[in-house]
C-alpha positions as CSV (number, residue, x, y, z in Angstrom):
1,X,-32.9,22.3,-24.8
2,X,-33.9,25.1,-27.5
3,X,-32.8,24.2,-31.4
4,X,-29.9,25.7,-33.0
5,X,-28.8,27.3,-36.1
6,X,-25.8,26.1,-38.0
7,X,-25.0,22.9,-35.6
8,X,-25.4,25.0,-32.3
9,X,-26.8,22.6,-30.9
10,X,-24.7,19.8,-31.5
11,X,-21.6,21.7,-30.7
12,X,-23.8,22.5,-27.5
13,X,-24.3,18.6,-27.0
14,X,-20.6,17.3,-27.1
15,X,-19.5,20.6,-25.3
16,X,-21.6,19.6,-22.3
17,X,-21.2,15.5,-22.4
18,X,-17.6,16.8,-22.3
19,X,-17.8,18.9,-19.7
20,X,-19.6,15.8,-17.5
21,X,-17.1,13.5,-18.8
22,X,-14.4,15.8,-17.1
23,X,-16.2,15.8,-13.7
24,X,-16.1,11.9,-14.0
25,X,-12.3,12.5,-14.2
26,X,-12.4,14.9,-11.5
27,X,-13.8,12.8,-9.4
28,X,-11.6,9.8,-10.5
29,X,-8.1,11.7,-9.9
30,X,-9.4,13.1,-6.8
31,X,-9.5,9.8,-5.1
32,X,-6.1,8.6,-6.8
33,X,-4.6,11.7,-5.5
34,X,-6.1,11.4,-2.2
35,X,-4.5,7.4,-2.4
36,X,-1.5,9.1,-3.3
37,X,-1.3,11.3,-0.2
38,X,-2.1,8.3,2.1
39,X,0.1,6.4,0.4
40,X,3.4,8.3,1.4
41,X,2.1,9.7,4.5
42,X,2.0,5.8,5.7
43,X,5.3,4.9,3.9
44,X,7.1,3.3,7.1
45,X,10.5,4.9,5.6
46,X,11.7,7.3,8.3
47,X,11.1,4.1,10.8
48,X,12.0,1.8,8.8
49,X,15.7,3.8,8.7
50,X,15.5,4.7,12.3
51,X,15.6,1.0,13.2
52,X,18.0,0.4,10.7
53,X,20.9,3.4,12.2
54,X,20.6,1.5,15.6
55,X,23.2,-1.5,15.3
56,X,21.3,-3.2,18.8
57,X,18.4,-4.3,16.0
58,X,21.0,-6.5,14.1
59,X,21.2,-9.7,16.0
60,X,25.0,-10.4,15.4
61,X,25.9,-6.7,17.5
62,X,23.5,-8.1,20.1
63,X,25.3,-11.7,20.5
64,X,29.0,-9.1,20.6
65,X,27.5,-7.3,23.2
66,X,26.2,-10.5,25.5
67,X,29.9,-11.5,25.1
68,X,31.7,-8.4,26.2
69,X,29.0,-8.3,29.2
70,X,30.3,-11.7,30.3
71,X,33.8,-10.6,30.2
72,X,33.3,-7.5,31.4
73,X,36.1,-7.2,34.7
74,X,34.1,-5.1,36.9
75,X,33.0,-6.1,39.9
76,X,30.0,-4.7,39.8
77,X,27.9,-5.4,36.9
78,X,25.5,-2.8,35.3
79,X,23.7,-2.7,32.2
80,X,23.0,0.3,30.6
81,X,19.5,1.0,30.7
82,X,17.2,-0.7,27.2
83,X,16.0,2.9,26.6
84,X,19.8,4.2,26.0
85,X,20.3,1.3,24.2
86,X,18.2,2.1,21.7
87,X,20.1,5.5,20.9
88,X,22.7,4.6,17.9
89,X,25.2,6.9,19.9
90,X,24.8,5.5,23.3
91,X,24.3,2.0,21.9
92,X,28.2,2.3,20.5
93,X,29.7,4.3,23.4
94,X,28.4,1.3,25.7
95,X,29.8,-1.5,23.7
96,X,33.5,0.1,23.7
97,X,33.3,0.7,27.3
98,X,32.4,-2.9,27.4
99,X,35.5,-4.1,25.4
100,X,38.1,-1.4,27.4
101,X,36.9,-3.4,30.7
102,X,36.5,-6.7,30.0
103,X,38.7,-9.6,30.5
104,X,39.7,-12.7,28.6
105,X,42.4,-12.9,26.2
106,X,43.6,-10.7,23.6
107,X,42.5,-12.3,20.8
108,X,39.0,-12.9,21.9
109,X,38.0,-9.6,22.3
110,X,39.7,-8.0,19.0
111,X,37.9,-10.8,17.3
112,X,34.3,-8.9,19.2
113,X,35.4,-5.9,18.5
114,X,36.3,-6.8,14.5
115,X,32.6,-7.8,14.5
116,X,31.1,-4.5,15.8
117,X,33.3,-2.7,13.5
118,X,31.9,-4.5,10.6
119,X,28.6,-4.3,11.4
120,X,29.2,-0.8,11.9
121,X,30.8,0.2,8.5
122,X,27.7,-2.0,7.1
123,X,25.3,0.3,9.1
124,X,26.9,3.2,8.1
125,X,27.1,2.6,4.5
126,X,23.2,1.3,4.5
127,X,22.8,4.5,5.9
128,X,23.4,7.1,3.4
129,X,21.7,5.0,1.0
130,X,18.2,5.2,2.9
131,X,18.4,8.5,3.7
132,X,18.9,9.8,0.3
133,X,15.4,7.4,-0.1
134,X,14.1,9.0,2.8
135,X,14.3,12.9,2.1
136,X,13.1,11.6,-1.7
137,X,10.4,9.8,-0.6
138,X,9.1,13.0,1.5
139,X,9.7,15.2,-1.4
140,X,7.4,12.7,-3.3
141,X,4.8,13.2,-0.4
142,X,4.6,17.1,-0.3
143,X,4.1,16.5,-4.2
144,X,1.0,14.5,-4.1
145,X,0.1,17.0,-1.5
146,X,-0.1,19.3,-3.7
147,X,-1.9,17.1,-6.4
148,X,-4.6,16.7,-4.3
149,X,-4.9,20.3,-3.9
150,X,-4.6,21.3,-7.4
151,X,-7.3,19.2,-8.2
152,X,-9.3,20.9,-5.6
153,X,-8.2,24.3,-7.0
154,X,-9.4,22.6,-10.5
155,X,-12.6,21.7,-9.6
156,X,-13.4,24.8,-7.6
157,X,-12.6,26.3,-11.2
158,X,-14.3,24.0,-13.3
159,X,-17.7,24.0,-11.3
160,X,-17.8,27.8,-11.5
161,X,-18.6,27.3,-15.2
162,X,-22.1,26.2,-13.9
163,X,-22.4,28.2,-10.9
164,X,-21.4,25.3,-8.4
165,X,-20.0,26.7,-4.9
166,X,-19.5,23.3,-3.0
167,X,-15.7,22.6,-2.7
168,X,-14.6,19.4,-3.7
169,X,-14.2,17.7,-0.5
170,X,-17.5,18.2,0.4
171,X,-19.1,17.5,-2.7
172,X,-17.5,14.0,-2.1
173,X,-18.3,13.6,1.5
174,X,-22.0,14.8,1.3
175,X,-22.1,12.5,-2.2
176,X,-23.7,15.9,-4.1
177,X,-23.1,14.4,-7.7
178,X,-26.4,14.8,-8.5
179,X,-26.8,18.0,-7.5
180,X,-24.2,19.1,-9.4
181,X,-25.3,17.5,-12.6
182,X,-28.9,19.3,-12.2
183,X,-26.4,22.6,-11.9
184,X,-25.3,21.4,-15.2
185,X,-28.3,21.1,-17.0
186,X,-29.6,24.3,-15.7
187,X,-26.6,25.9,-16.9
188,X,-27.0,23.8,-20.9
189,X,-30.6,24.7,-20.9
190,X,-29.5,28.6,-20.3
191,X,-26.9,28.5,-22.6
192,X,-29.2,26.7,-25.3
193,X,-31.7,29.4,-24.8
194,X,-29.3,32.3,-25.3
195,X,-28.0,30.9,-28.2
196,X,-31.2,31.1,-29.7
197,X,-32.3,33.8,-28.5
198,X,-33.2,36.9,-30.9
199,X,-30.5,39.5,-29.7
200,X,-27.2,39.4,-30.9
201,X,-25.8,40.5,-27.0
202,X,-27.9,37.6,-25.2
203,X,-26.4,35.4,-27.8
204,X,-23.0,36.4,-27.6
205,X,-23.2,36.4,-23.8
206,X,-24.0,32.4,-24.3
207,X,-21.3,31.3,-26.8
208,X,-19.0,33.1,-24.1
209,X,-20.4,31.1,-21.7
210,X,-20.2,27.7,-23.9
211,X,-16.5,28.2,-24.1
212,X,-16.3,28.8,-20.6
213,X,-17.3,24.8,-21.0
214,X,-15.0,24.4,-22.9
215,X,-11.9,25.6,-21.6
216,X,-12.8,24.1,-18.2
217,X,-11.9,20.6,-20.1
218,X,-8.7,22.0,-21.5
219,X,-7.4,23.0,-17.9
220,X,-8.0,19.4,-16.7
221,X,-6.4,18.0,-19.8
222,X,-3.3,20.0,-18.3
223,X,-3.6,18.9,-14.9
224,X,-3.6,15.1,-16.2
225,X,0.3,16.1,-17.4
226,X,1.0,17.0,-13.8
227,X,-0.8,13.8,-12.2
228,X,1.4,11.9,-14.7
229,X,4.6,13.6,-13.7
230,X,4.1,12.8,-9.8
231,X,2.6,9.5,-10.9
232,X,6.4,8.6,-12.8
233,X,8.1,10.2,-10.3
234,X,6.8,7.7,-7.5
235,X,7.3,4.6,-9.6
236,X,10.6,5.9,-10.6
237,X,11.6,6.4,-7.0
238,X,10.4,3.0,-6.2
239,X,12.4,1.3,-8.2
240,X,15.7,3.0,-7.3
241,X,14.4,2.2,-3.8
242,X,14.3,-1.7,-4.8
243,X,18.0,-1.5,-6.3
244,X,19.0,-0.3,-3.6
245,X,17.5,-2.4,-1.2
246,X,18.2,-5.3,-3.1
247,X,22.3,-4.9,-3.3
248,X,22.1,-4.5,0.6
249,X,20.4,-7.6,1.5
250,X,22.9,-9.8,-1.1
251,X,26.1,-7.6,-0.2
252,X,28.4,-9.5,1.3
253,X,28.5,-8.7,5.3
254,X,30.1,-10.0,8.9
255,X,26.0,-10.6,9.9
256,X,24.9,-13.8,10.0
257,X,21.6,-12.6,8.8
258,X,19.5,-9.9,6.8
259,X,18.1,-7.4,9.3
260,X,14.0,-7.4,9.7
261,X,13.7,-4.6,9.6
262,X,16.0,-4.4,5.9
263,X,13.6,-7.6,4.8
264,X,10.2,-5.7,6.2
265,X,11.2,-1.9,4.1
266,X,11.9,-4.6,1.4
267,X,8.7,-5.9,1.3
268,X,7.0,-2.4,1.0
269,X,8.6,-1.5,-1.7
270,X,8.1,-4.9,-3.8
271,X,4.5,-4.1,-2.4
272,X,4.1,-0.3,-3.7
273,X,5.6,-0.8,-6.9
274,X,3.0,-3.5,-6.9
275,X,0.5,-1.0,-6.6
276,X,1.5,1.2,-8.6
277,X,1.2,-0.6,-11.3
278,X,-2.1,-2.3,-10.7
279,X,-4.1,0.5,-9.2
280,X,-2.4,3.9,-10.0
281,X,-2.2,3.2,-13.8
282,X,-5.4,3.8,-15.7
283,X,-6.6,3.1,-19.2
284,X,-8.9,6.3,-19.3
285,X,-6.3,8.8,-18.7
286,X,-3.8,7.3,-21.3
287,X,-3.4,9.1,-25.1
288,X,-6.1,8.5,-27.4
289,X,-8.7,7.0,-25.1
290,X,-8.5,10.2,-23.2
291,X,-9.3,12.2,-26.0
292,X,-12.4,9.9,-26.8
293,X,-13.9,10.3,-23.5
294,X,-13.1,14.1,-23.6
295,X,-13.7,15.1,-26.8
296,X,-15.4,12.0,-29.1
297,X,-18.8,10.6,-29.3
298,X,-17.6,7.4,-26.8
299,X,-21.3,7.8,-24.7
300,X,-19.6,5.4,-21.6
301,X,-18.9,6.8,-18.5
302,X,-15.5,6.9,-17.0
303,X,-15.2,4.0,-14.8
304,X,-12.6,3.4,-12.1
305,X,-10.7,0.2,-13.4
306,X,-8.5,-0.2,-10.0
């Protein structure tokens, strides 16, 4: 690299360890956001609710509707079929037909049908609750969706600085790192050159092109602000998700027992929030230390601390 006048080539120097040091990044929040997107596309929610809306998965509606079915009064006995049973609507139609035809006293079969009403009031009041979680927890997923593809959109931007045409997805898939650092180089030697060189044009044309450098590092300082934001937002959700799931398995309720299903969608929250604070939280994109690694003299490479 050619010698410099007035610091030149030092502000060459940390301009283009910078400029690395963001790619390191790049490639860092790429596969967080990419994790991110996997994430909440495998977020068992919308099943997890699903099984929850159909009363036939609590074990308590079952045992109510085994006992209408032996006092059921017809003569002929038919079940509905296990694949209507497993539509909420058809699920309750069946078990008040059940109670209008079956025999036994009074009492006995108010005392059923008190039970199914419970359970249902329970389901119904779980219900509003998930769904709110549910159309949130999508929300959540188009966001990181569109994290991933920002930061594709970045880097596109970022490697044009040095002439670099690969997208981003398949610079990671045909592992072309090395490439693109030789692109670099090539690009620092040019710049180096021109801002020695002997005309005033050739050397304007390079300190343009060193703050091209530059600025590249300032858009991906702002796109860490928007990888925090979807970053809080999950953890944030996840947390109102554990409240919430927590005051329904300790409410008070005519079943005998927490659903699996309710213990399962438990379980992958505790488990999310779990990982969002062990993998998703890094020290390198955090205040201060973010600024050394952009901007200082640090020399060690951004390392993935998941």
């Amino acid at each position: 690299m050619a010698k410099n006048e007035n610091g030149s080539e030092e502000e060459l120097v940390l301009t283009v360890r910078s400029y690395r040091r963001g790619i390191d990044l790049l490639r860092l929040l790429y596969e967080k956001a990419l994790s991110l997107e996997y994430h909440f596309a495998s977020l068992q929610l919308d099943h997890r609710i699903e099984q929850l809306s159909n009363p036939m998965n609590f074990e308590d509606f079952r045992k109510s509707v085994s006992q209408l079915e032996s006092l059921n009064k017809s003569s002929v006995k038919v079940k509905m079929p296990e694949l209507l049973l497993e539509n909420p609507q058809s699920s309750v139609f069946y078990v008040m037909n059940l109670a209008m035809n079956a025999k036994g006293a009074p009492e006995q079969r108010q005392q059923i049908l008190d039970s199914v009403a419970c359970l249902l009031n329970y389901i119904m009041n779980m219900q509003s609750d998930l769904d709110d979680l549910y159309y949130e927890n999508k929300l959540l997923y188009l966001r990181t969706t569109d994290l991933r593809q920002r930061c594709e959109k970045l880097f596109a931007d970022y490697t044009a600085a040095v002439d670099y045409d690969k997208p981003l997805s398949e610079c990671r898939a045909s592992d072309d790192w090395d490439e693109l650092d030789a692109y670099i180089s090539r690009k620092a030697e040019e710049i180096g050159a021109g801002m020695d060189a002997p005309k005033a044009a050739v050397r304007e044309a390079a300190y343009r092109k060193l703050i091209n450098f530059a600025f590249s590092v300032n858009r991906l300082v702002d796109y860490l602000d928007f990888y925090d934001e979807v970053l809080n937002s999950g953890r944030h959700m996840y947390r109102e998700c554990e409240l919430i799931l927590q005051h329904l398995t300790k409410v008070k309720t005519c079943s005998a027992s927490t659903p699996e299903e309710l213990r399962r969608l438990q379980y992958e929250i505790s488990e999310a929030i779990e990982r969002f604070d062990r993998a998703y939280e890094t020290v390198e994109l955090k205040g201060s230390r973010l600024k050394d690694i952009l901007y200082g003299f640090d020399s060690d490479m951004v390392k993935d601390k998941e």
